[in-house]
N, C-alpha and C positions, 0 to 999 in steps of 0.2 A: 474554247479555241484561243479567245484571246492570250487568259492565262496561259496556255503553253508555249506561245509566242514570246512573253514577256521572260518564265524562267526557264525559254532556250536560249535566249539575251542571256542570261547571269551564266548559263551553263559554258556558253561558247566565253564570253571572259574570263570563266577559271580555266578553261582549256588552252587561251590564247597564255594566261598568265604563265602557267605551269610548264609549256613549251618555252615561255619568254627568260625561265629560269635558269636556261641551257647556259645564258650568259656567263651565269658563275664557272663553265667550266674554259674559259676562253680559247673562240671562235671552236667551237668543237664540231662546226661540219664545213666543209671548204670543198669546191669542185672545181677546178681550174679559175680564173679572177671571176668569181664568185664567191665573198666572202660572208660569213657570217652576220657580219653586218646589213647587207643585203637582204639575206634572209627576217632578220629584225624586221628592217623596213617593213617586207610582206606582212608580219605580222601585225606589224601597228596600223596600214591598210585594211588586214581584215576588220579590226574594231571597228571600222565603219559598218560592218554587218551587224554588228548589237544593235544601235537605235534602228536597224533596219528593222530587225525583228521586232523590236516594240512598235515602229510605225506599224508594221501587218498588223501584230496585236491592239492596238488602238481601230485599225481599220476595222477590224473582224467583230470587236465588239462594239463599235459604232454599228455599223451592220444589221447585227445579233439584237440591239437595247430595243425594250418594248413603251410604249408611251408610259408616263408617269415615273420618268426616273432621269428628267432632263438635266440636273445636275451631274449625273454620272456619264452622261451624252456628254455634257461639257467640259467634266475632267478627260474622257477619252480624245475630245480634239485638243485641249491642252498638251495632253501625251504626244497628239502627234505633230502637233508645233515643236515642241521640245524635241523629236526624236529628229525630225529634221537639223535644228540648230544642231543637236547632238552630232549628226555626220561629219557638218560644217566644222564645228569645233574641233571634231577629232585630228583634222588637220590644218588647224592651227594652232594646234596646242605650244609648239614653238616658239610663237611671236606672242600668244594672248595665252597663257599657261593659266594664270589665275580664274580668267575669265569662262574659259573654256572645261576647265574640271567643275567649276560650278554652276552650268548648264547641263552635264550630262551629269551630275547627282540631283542635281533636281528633276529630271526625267525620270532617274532611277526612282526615285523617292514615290515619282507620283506612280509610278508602276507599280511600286509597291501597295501603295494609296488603292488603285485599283484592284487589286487582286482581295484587300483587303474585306473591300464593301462585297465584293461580288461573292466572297465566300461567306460573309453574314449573312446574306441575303438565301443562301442556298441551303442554311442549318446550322445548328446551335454548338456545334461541335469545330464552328470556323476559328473562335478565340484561341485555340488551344495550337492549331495544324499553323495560326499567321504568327502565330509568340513565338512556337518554335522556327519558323521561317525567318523570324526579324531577329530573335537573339543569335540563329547558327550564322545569319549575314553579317551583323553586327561585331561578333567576335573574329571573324574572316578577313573581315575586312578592315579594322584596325589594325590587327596584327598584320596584314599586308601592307596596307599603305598611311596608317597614322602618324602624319612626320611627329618628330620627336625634338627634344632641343640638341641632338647632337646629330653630326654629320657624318657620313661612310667614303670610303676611299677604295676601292677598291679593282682587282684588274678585270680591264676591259674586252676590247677588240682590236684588232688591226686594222688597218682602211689600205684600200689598195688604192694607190695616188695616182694611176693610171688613167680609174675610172673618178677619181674625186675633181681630176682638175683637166684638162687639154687646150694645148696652147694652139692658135690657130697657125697655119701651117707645120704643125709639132705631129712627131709616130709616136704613140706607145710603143715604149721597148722596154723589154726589160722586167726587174721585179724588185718594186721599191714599195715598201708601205710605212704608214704612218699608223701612228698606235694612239689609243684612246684608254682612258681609263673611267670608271664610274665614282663621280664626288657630283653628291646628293645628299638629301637630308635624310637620318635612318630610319625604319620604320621599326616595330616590335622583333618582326622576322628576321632583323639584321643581326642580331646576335646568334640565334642558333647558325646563321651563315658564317659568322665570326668564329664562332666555336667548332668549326665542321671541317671549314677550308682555307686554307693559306695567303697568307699577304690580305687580308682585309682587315683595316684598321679604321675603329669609331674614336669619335674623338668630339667636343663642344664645339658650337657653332655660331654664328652670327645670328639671332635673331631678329633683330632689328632691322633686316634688309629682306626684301619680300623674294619668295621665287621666284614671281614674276621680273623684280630689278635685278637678280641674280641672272637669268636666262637674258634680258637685253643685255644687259654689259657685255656676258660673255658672246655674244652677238655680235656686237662692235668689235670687241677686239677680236674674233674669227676675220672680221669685211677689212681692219685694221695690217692685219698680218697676211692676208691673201694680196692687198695690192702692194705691201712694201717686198714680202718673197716676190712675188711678180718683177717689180722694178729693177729689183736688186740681181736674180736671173737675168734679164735683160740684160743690164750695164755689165756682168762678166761676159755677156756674149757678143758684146761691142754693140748692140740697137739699140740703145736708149742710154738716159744718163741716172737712169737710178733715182734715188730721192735726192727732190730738189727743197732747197729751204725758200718758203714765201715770203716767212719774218716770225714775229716773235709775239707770242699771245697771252697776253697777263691770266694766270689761272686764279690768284687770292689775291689781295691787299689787305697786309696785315693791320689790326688793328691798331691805331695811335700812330702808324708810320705819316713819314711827309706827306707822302701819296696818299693817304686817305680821302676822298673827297674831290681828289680831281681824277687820278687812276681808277677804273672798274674792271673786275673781271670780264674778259671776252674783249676788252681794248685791243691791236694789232699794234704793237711798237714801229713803227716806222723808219725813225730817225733819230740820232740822239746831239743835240749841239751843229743838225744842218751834216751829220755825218749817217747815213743809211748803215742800217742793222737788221741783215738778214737772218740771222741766229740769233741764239744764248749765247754761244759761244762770243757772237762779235760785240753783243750787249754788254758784255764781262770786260771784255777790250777795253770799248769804250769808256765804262765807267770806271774802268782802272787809271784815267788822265784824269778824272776828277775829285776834288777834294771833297771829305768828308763836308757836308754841312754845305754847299756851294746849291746855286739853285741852276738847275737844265730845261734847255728850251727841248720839248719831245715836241714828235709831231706824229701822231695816231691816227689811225680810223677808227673809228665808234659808228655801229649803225650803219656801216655801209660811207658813213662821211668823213673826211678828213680834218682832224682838225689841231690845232698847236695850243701845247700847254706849258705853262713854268712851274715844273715840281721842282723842291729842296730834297737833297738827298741829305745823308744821316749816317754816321758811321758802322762799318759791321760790327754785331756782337764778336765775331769770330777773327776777323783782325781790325783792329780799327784806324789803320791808317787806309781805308781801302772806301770808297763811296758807294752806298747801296740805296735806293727807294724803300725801301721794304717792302716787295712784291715777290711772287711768285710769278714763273713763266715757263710757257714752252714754248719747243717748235715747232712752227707750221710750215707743213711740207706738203709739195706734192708729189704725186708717182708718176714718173716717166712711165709711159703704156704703148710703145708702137706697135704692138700687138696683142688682139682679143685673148683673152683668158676665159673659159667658161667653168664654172664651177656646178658640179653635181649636189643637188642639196639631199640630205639626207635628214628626214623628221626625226632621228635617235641621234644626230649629228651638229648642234646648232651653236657651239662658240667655242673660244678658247683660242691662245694665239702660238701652241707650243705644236705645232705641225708646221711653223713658218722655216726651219732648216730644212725642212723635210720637202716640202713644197718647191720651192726654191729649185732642189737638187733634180723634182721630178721636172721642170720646166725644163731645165739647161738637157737632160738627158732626152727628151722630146723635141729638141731643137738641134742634136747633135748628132752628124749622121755617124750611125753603129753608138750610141751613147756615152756613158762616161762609167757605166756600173762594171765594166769590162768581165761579164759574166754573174758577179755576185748578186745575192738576193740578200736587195739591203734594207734594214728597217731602221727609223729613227725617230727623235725629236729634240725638240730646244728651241725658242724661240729666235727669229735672225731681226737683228738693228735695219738700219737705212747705210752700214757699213759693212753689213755681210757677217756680224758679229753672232755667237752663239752663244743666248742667252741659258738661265738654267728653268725652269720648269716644276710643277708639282706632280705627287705620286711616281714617282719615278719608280720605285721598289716594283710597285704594282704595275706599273710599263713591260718592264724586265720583265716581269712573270709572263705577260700579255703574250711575248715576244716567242718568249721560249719553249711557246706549245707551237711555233710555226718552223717552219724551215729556212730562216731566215740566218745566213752567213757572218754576217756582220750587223751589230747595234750601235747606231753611235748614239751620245748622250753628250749634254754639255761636261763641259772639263771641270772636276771639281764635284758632282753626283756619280762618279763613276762606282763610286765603293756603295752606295746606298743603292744602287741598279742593280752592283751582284750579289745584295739581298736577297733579292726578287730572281737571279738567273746565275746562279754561282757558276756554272757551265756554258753560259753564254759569252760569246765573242763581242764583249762592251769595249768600244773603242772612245775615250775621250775626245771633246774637241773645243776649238776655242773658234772656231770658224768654217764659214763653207767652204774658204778654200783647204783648208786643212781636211774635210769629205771629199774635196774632189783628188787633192795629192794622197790620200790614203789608197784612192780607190785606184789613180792608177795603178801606185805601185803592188797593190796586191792584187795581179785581175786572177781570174779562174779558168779554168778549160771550158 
């Protein structure tokens, strides 16, 4: 019993996988805002029924073991330690990717482990039935999911911004989605995908950066790009003031500069010569009064502390009549937020900051009684500044394609990718743009019946 417990687990993940495959044909089942995506979801939920079925199978043969076989007692409650973690893991795979693939292959493994012993045990003909069970997994499973040293790019899904984001006192109206694409590392199978269907391109990759530091970044900048859309919404809608600058935060100090040694990354510039500097922008100002080589009184916080220093500054390589530290820096900002934003998470949905035009547009349209889509069913992307600016984006080709299996009126894209989008949707209505408000004057002036 155990054993059919454990290979109706493998059964049910080539069945979750092979439905999971529909992907490739983007969003290919929709029922009113119920998007394919959605649908995903459910299924990366059901995976949580595989280590279900190995915990029964562990339980059944716990059960089932007869004295004198306490070691195989003790692998079964391992299984079902692991099949538990296994659940756990399956939803978090998001935040702990690493972690969590190699709790539920180690489950798998022991399952296998199990079925292994339990068929010796039963007759002499087990070597043969478990070779062929480990090589037909073995090669299945590589070929599905053995990353590779190159990465896949290819079209995604839509997301309906309705149900991704809701502003608190904001209606859904309307029909605006944001688009997703798939950039991953490739597996064996990605080629006959490659060779099969359209707009998917493999290409070298980074290896020196983990999945798991892959998936937090893009993490951050999703939480990054949700509160400056937010803001930035806002401040057109007159409540709030948008992104505000704190001051300014050393990110390197280059080596051999003046600064070395008394500046450190994460420093807050405060002040420069007893004159407050809220920006780069005012940093630049500033040290445009002063002379190459001249030494400035800063006054930082470090640590939570405040405290004054006397760096020498040093001529630019780039002009040198102009005085610089040799430091890198950014801005720090914060978000103006007079109102709650909730955001929908979605486990097939976890970073990336090029839905921030997009967002943006579905906030102000849920804040606007009758909206701003003046009919159209509009889809987008491109990243937006703390100015409302629309940046450009990656896979865009593959966006386009994403796009134009839906019924979507209008695509806007940043200005400047527009010719690489009707790659992807040569028929599609791709509208350039260089800013939100340039989406929002397109959209009055073309409304729809």
């Amino acid at each position: 019993m155990g054993k059919r417990l454990y290979i109706a687990g493998y059964g049910l993940a080539a069945i979750i996988s092979v439905i999971g495959e529909l992907i490739w044909l983007g969003d290919p089942i929709r029922s009113g805002d119920i998007y394919w995506i959605d649908r995903i979801e459910w299924l990366v939920n059901l995976l949580a029924l595989i280590p279900l079925l190995w915990l029964l199978g562990a339980a059944a043969g716990i059960a089932a073991e007869r004295r004198g076989h306490l070691w195989q007692l003790a692998l079964r409650f391992l299984i079902a330690a692991g099949s538990i973690a296994s659940g756990i893991a399956i939803f978090q795979i998001p935040n702990h990717l690493a972690a969590a693939l190699l709790i539920i292959l180690i489950t798998l493994l022991l399952t296998m482990l199990d079925i292994i012993v339990t068929e010796k045990r039963r007759g002499v003909r087990w070597l043969r039935r478990i070779t062929a069970l480990l090589v037909t997994f073995v090669i299945i499973a590589a070929g599905l999911f053995w990353p590779t040293p190159y990465g896949i790019t290819s079209p995604g899904f839509t997301l309906n911004m309705n149900r991704y984001a809701h502003v608190e006192g904001g209606v859904p109206q309307g029909s605006i989605e944001g688009v997703l694409v798939i950039d991953r590392p490739a597996f064996p199978i990605d080629w006959l995908y490659a060779a099969l269907l359209p707009h998917i391109q493999i290409g070298k990759r980074d290896t020196s950066i983990s999945l798991g530091e892959m998936q937090r970044a893009a993490n951050d900048q999703r939480a990054d790009a949700n509160q400056i859309s937010s803001a930035v919404a806002f401040r057109k809608l007159g409540i709030g003031r948008g992104i505000i600058p704190t001051g300014v935060q050393i990110a390197q100090v280059m080596p051999e500069s003046p600064a070395e040694g008394q500046l450190k990354p994460g420093d807050q510039l405060l002040a420069i010569d007893g004159h407050p500097v809220r920006s780069a922008a005012e940093l630049t100002a500033r040290m445009g009064e002063v002379n190459p080589g001249a030494e400035v009184a800063v006054k930082l916080k470090r640590d939570g502390n405040t405290t004054d220093a006397a760096v020498k500054t040093m001529a630019s390589a780039d002009d040198p009549k102009r005085a610089v530290f040799g430091i890198q820096v950014e801005d720090r900002v914060q978000a103006d937020l007079p109102k709650k934003v909730d955001f929908r998470s979605y486990l097939v949905y976890q970073g990336g900051p090029s839905h921030g035009a997009i967002l943006a547009l579905t906030l102000i349209n849920q804040l606007t009684p009758g909206g701003v889509t003046y009919g159209n069913r509009v889809a987008g992307t491109g990243t937006l500044d703390a100015a409302g600016a629309v940046g450009p984006i990656g896979g865009i080709e593959q966006k386009a394609y994403a796009v134009d299996q839906t019924d979507a009126d209008v695509f806007f894209v940043p200005a400047g990718q527009e010719q690489d989008a009707r790659k992807g949707a040569p028929d599609l209505n791709i509208v350039p743009v260089h800013s939100l408000d340039e989406i929002l004057n397109w959209l009055k002036s073309h409304p729809r019946a």
